[in-house]
C-alpha positions in Angstrom: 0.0 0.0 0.0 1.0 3.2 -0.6 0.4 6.5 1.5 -0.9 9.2 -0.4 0.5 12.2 0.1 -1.2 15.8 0.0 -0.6 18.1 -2.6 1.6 21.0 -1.5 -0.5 24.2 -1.3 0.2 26.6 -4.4 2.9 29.3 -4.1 2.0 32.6 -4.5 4.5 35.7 -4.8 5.2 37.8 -1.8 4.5 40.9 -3.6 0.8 39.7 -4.7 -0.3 38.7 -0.7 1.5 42.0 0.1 -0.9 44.1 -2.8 -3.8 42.3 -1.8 -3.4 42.7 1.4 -2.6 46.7 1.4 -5.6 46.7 -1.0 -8.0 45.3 1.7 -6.5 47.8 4.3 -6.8 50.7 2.2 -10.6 50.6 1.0 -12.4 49.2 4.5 -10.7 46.3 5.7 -12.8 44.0 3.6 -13.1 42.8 0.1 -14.6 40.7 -2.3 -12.6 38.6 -4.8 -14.3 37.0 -8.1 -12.0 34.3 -9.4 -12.0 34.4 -13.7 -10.3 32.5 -15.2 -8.4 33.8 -18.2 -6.7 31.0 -20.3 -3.0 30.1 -20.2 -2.5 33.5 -18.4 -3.7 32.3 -15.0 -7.0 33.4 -13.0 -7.5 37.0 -12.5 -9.0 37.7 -9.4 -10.8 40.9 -9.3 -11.5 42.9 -6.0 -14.2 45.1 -4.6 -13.1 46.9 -1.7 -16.0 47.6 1.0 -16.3 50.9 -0.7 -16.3 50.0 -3.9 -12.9 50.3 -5.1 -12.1 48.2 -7.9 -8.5 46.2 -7.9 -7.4 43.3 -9.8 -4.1 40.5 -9.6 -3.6 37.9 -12.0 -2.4 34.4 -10.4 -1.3 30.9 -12.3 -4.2 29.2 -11.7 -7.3 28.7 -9.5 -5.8 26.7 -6.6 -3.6 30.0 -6.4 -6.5 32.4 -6.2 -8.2 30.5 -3.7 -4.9 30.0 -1.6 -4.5 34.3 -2.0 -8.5 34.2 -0.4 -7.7 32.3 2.1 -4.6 33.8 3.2 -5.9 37.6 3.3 -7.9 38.1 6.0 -11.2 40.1 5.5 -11.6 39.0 1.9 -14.1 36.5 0.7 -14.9 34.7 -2.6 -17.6 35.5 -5.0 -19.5 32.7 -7.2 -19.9 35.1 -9.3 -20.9 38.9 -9.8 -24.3 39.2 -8.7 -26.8 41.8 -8.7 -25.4 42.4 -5.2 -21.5 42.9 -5.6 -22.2 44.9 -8.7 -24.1 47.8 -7.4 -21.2 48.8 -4.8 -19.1 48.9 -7.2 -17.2 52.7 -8.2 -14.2 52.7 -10.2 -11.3 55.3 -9.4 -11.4 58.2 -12.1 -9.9 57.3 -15.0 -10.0 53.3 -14.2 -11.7 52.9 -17.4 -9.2 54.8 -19.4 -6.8 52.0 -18.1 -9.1 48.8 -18.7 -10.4 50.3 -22.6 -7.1 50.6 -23.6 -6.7 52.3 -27.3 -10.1 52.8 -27.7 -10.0 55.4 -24.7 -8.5 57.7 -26.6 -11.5 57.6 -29.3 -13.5 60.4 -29.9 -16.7 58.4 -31.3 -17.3 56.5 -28.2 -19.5 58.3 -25.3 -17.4 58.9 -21.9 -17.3 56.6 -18.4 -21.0 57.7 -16.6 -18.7 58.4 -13.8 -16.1 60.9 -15.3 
């Protein structure tokens, strides 16, 4: 017989627990984190700060992400984003500048409700 042996819990970077956690501290000492996966690039695990903040971190896979929840005190999985989690949410000015990418720059597109 042989003894089966547990899996070793995922690694994740110092410098990702250490974001995540200043993240959690800086918008109300709680968060939520939805876990998406996004192909061979890992899991990005997005955050909504108490207040609303948004915040993201992209780890290998989703053992990772669920390590990085567990790991992080005050912040708690998502099954996914509900009507719930999505009405707290208020990006920082500009945040959708950064996630549109080329097309923020456009002139035919109408502006963020929120800038």
């Amino acid at each position: 017989m042989s003894a089966s042996v547990a899996p070793a819990p995922p690694q994740l970077p110092g410098s990702v627990i250490d974001s995540v956690k200043g993240f959690v501290a800086e918008h109300g000492g709680a968060a939520t984190a939805v876990l998406q996966p996004i192909g061979r690039a890992g899991v990005r695990v997005t955050l909504v700060g108490s207040d609303g903040i948004l915040g993201d971190r992209v780890v290998v896979d989703l053992a990772a992400a669920r390590r990085l929840v567990e790991i992080v005190d005050g912040l708690t999985e998502a099954d996914e984003w509900d009507r719930e989690l999505t009405s707290i949410v208020t990006p920082r000015r500009g945040h959708w500048a950064k996630m549109a990418g080329w097309v923020a720059g456009q002139t035919r597109f109408p502006k963020a409700r929120n800038e």
